[in-house]
N, C-alpha and C positions, 0 to 999 in steps of 0.2 A: 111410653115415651122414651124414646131413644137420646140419652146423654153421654159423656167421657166424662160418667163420675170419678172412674177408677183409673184415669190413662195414665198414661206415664210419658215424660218426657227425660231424653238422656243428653247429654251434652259429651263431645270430645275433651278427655280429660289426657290422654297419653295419645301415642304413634307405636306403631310396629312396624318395623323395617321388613321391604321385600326386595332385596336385591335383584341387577339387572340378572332378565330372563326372557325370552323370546315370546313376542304378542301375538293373536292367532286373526287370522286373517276371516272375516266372516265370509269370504267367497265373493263379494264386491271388489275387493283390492284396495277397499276405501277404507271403510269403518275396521278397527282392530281392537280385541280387546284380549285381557290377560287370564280372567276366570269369571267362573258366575259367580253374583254375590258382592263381588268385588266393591269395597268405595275407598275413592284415594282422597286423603286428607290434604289440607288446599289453605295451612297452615305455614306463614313463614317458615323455611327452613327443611320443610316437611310436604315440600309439593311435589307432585309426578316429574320425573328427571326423563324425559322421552330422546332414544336416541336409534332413528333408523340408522341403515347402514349408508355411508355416503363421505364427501369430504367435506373438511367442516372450511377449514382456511386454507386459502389458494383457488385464485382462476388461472384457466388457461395456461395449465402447467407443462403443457407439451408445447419444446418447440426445437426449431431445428441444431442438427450437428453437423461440422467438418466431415466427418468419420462417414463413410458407405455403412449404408441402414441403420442408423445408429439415431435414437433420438434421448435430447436433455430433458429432464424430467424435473422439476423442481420442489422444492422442499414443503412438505404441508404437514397439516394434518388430516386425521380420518377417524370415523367411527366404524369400528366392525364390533359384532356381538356386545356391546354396550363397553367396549374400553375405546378407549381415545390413542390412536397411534401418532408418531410422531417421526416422520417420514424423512430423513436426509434429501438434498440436491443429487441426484447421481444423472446415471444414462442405461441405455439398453439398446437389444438391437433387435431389431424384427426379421421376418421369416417372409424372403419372395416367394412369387410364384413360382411354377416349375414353367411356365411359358409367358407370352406378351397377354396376359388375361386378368383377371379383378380379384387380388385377394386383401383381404380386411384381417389386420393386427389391434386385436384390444389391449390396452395397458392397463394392466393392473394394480391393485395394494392387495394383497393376500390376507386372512383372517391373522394371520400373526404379524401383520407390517412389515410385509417384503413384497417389492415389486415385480412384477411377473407377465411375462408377455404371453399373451394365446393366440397362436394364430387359426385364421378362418379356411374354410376351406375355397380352394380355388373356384374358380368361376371357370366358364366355358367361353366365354367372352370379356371383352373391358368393362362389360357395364354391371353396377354396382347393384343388390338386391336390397333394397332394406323394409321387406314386407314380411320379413322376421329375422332370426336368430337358428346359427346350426350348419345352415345349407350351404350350396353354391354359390359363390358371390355374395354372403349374408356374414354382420357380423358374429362372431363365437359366441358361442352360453359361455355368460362367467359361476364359477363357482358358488357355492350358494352364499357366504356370507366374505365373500371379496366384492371390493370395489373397483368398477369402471373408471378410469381415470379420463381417457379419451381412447381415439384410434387413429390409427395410422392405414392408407388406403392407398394402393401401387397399383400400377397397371402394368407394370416389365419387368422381367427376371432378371436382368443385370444390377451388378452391383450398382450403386447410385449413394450418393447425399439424398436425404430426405428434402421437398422442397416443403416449403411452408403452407401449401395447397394441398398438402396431400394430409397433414394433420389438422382432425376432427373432434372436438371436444366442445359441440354445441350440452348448455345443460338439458339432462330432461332426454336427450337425443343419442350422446355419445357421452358426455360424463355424469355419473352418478354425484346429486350431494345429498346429503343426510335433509337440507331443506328444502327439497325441492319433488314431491309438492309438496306444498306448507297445511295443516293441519291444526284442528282448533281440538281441543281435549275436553270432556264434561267429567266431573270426578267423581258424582252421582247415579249418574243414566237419567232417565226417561221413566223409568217403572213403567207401571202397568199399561199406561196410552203411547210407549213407545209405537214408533212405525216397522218397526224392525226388531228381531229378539234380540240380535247383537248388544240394541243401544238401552234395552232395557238398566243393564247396572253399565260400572265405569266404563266408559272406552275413548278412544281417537278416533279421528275423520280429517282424512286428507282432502284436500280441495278436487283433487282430479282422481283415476286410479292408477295403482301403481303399474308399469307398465313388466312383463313377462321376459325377459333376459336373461334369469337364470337358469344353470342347467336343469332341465325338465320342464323346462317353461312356468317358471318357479317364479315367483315374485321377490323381490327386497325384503329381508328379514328387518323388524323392526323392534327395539329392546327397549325394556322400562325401569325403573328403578323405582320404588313407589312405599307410600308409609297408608296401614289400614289404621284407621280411628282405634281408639280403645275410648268405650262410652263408660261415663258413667251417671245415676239418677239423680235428677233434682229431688231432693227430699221432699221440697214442700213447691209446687210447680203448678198453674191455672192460666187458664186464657191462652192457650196455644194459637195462634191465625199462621198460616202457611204462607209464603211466599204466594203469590199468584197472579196471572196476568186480568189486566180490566178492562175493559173497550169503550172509546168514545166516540161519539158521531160531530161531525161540523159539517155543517151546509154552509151553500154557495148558493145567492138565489142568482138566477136570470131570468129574462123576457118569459113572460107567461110561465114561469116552473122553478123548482127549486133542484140540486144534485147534492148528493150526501158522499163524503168520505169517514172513513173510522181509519181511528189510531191505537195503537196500543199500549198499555203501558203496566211494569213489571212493579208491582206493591212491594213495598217491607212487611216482612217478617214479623211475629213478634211473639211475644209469653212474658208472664209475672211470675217473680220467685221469691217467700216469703222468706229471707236470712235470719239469721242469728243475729248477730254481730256488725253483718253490713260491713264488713271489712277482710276479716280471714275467712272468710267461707271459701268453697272450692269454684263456685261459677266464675266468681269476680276474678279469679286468675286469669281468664281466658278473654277478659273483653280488649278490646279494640284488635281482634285478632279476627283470620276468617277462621271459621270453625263449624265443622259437622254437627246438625241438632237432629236428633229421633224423637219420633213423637209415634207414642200408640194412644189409640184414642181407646183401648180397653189392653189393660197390661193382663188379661188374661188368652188372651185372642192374638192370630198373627201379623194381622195387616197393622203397616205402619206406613208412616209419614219423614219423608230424606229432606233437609234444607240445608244448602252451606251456602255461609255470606259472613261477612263480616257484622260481628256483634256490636251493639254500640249499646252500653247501660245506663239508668238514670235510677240514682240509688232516693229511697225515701225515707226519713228515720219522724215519724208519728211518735205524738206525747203518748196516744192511747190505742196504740196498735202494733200489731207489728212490723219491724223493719221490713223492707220488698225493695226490690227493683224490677224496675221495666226494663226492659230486653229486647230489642228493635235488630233486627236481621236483614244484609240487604246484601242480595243475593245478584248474581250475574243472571244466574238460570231458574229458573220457576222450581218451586218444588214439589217432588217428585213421589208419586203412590205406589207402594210394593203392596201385593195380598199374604207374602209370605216371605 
């Protein structure tokens, strides 16, 4: 008969700081994660700090100047390689074509927070390419960890005032921001029934993918900042139940028949810990907090059991027993099966 005479359950006692560092991109352009193994603790104070590269404050920061090819640039912020720049008001000036033909000026933020124009290469005609990056009438690859502010888009070699028609800074399109697209974080993974190996331990998932603009047809670098659990064991720990999903059926009758839908819905967590003291012990530090719980159902063996949620306890102090709490977990996300 197979039992978890022996398991062990460990609870998040500390964090270990991982400073921002560049995410890897699983070849989707979507899901990104940092290493294998990986879990990010989902603890006040101590949660994933996610910072693609992009602008964080200011729209629509291009606009027009007095001055021949000169445009006003206004004052923001940005994210490159996970630092936060903070951009003055200035201006700059962009690069005609050599004839009455299509060329495209990117505005930049550089990785050190300087603004920097790159011009495109000329077109053969007026009309604009944007079915990619590089070419003829296409706008420039920017650098790999600068950002896209907007563009600027001429069609004549003579000097000129910019008109307000000619600068492009739709998001998503022509400006780069660190939100866009937005992206939901799991600080666990998926383990073993992930659909993807990516999403097995920690990672991101952006809504859309990221789209290819930088030089080499590179994608947006995107940087973390992030704390791993430091576990430690419950001494005296029973009754572990996982987080898990349940299903329910409801029918609908009609004329001669009946139609079934099912719902779903995400259970609490839970385990008993028999205390000491029921006061100074180390678990009870952590409650109403979310917190990382491990669970082996044989502490000699490798598969284990990942649940974070926020803990809730309900302390018991028995005339003729020993003191326990119940320990109820309630989690965002289902939790999740490693074999190793």
């Amino acid at each position: 008969m197979a039992t978890s005479k022996i398991a062990k359950i460990e609870y998040e006692s500390g964090q270990t700081l991982n400073d921002y560092a560049a995410m890897t991109d699983s070849g989707d352009h979507k899901v990104h994660t940092i290493s294998d193994g990986d879990i990010w603790s989902g603890k006040d104070d101590f949660t994933p700090d996610v910072r693609p590269n992009g602008v964080v404050s200011g729209r629509n920061l291009l606009s027009t100047h007095a001055t021949n090819d000169t445009v006003t640039i206004a004052g923001f912020t940005a994210y490159s390689e996970g630092t936060l720049h903070t951009v003055a008001a200035t201006t700059d000036t962009i690069t005609r074509p050599a004839g009455d033909v299509a060329k495209i000026n990117s505005i930049t933020m550089t990785d050190a927070g300087a603004i920097a124009v790159i011009a495109g290469t000329d077109s053969a005609t007026t009309a604009f390419d944007d079915t990619g990056r590089g070419g003829a009438g296409q706008p420039p690859y920017i650098p790999a960890d600068s950002v896209e502010i907007g563009q600027i888009r001429v069609t004549t070699q003579a000097a000129a005032a910019i008109s307000s028609d000619e600068i492009f800074q739709v998001v998503g399109q022509h400006t780069e921001r660190y939100d866009y697209p937005t992206w939901t974080e799991n600080n666990i993974g998926d383990g073993t029934l992930a659909e993807a190996s990516a999403k097995q331990n920690a990672y991101i998932e952006f809504a859309s993918a990221l789209p290819a603009i930088h030089t080499g047809d590179a994608y947006k670098q995107v940087y973390i900042k992030y704390y791993e659990p430091i576990f430690a064991e419950l001494p005296k720990g029973l009754d572990f139940t996982p987080s898990e999903n349940t299903h329910s059926v409801n029918s609908s009758q009609y004329y001669n028949g009946t139609i079934a839908s099912t719902s779903t819905t995400l259970g609490q967590g839970s385990f008993t810990g028999l205390m000491d003291d029921n006061v100074t012990d180390g678990l009870l530090a952590v409650r109403d907090e979310i917190i990382t719980i491990r669970f082996y159902p044989n502490r000699n063996k490798s598969p284990y059991v990942l649940t974070q949620g926020l803990l809730g306890m309900a302390r018991t102090y028995p005339v003729d027993d020993q003191n326990s709490v119940t320990v109820t977990i309630s989690s965002e996300n289902k939790s999740a099966d490693f074999d190793s």
